[in-house]
N, C-alpha and C positions, 0 to 999 in steps of 0.2 A: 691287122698289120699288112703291108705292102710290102708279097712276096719279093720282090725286084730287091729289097733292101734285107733278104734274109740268106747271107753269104755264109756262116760258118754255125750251126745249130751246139745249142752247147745240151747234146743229146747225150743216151746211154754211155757209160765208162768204153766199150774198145775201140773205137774209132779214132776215139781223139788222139790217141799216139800218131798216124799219121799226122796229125797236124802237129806236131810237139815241134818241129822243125823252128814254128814260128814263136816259141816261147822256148825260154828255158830251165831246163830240168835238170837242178845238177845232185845228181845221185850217185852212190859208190855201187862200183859194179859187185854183183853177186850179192847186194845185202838185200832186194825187195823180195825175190820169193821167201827166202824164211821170216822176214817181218808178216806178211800176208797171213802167216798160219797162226802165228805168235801174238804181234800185235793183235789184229781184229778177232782172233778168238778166245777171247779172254772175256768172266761172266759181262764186267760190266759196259762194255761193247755192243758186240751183235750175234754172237755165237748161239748166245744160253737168255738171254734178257728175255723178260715176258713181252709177248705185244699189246697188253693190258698196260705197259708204263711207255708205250714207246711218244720219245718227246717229240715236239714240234717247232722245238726251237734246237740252235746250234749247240751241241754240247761242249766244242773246240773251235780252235783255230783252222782246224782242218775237216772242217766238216762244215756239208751244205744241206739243206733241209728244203723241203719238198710239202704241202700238203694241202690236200683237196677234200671237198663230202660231194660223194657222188651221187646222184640217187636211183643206185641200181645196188643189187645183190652183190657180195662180195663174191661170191663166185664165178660171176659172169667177169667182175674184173682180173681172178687170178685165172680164168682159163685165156683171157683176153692176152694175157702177159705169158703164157705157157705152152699155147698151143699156135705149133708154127702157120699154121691157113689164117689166123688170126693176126699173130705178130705182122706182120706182113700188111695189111690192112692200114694200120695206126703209130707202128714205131719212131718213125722220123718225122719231122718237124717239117710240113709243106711248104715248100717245093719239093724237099728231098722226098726218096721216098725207099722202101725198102724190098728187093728184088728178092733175096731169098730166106730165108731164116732151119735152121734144124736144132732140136734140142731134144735133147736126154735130163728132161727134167727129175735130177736127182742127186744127192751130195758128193758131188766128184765127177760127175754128169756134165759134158762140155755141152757148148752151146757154138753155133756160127750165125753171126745176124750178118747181111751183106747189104748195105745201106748207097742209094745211090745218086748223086748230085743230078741239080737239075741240066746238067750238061753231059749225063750221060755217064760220069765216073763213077766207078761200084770199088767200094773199100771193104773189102768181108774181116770182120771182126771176130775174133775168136776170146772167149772166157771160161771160166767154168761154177758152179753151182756147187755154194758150201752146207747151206741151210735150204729143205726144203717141207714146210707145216702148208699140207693143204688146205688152200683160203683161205691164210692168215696169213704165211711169211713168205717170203721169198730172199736169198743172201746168195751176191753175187757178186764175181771178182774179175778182175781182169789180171791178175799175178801169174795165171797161168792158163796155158792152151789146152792142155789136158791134167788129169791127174797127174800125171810124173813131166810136164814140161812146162819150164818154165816160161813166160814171154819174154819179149827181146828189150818193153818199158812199160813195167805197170804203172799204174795211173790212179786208180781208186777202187771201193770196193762198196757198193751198193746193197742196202738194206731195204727192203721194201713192204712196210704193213700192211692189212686190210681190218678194218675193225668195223664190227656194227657198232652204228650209230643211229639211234631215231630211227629206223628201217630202211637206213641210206650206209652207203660206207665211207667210212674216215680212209682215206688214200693218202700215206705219208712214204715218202722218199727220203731216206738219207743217204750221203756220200760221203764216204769217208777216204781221205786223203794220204799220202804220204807225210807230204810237209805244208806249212801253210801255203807255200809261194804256188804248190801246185791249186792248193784249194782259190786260191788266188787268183791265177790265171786258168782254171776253169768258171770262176764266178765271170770274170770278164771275156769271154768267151761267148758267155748268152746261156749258164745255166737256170738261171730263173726263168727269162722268155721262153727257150726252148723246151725244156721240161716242163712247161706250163703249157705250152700250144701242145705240146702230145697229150698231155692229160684231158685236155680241149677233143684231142680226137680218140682216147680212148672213152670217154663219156659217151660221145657221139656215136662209137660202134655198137655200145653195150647201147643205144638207145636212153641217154639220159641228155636232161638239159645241161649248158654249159655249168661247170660245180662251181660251186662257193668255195673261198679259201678257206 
């Protein structure tokens, strides 16, 4: 792809509320933090589901899916995703790239990724960590900045498996939405390109060939 023509990355959940500007999001105030807890933690969701069933196709209207076979160890991919000297490496989608990162990977556990244009603008994002099964799972939200604070517009709420497969790993991504219009206008945003060119470069850090869908 010819970076010159990769203007808005349709990367990770916090960022994108900065750019909500140019789309619309019409939400009743004060209803998304208790949806976040409610809605997405419920068994057949993302809370409690085994990741021996997790699909690979869209289960909703509001939901985007993600997935790759890497042929590297699932561990090297969750510490890829976990450990900030790494994040930092492979997060964003090239040009962009990502200046800082901290996490307290743990259920309730915030997180700051600081993601930065090729022109020099750093947008630090802040989320927090609902679900966390070392090397298998990872479930994450943008509903809220810490434990007891809420964000100013949540946006979605990221599942992320690692499964053996054949001595490689199954990498599945889900995103799970508010309503469709947002799953929507995050699809047209460049969530498939974008989440695919990082999966592009998180292969590449773990030292694997580019993966198969």
């Amino acid at each position: 792809m010819d970076n010159g023509e990769w203007q808005e990355p349709g990367i990770y959940i916090w960022f994108l509320r900065f750019l909500s500007k140019r789309i619309r999001l019409d939400r009743r105030a004060g209803e998304m933090p208790e949806k976040a807890l409610v809605q997405f933690g419920q068994k057949e969701n993302c809370m409690t589901a085994s990741s021996k069933n997790t699909p690979t196709m869209p289960a909703s209207d509001r939901e985007l899916v993600l997935t790759r076979l890497i042929a590297a160890p699932r561990e090297k991919l969750f510490q890829a995703w976990t450990r900030p000297e790494l994040v930092v490496k492979w997060f964003a989608p090239r040009p962009w790239s990502t200046s800082r990162a901290e996490m307290d990977v743990r259920p309730g556990g915030s997180s700051l990724v600081v993601m930065r244009s090729p022109e020099g603008q750093e947008f630090p994002n802040r989320g927090i960590y609902l679900e966390v099964v070392e090397n298998e799972r990872l479930v994450f939200t943008d509903a809220y900045i810490d434990a007891c604070t809420p964000s100013e517009k949540p946006f979605m709420t990221a599942v992320l498996t690692f499964e053996d497969e054949g001595g490689k790993t199954r990498y599945t991504a889900r995103v799970l939405h508010w309503t469709a219009a947002d799953r929507e206008a995050h699809e047209k945003m460049g969530f498939h390109t974008g989440w695919g060119q990082c999966a592009d470069q998180l292969a590449e850090l773990v030292g694997a060939p580019r993966p198969l869908p």
